[in-house]
C-alpha positions, 0 to 999 in steps of 0.5 A: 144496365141496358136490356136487350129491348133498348139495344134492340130499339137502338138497332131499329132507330139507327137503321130506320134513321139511315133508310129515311136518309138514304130513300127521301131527298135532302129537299123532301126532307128538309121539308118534312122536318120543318113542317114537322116542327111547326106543327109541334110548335102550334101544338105547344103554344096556347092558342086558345082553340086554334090550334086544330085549325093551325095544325090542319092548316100545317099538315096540307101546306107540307102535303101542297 
């Protein structure tokens, strides 16, 4: 069944979960997790050796 390494892993992902939550605003975060996602989606679509380019350019627009 489940060994006690994923309930374990389980316990840290639940509190980290809540901790973020509780810690970041919902703006902050809301950015993150969009930046977060375009900069997975750059990585994903063939961009035919942009896509460092495109994936740095993500990163700084979240960090401006």
């Amino acid at each position: 069944m489940f060994g006690i390494e994923f309930v374990a892993g389980q316990f840290v992902k639940a509190t980290l979960k809540s901790a973020a939550n509780q810690l970041l605003s919902d703006q902050v975060a809301k950015t993150v997790k969009r930046h977060a996602w375009c900069a997975s989606l750059v990585m994903i679509l063939p961009t035919f050796g942009l896509d460092s380019f495109l994936f740095i350019g993500v990163l700084w627009h979240m960090y401006i």
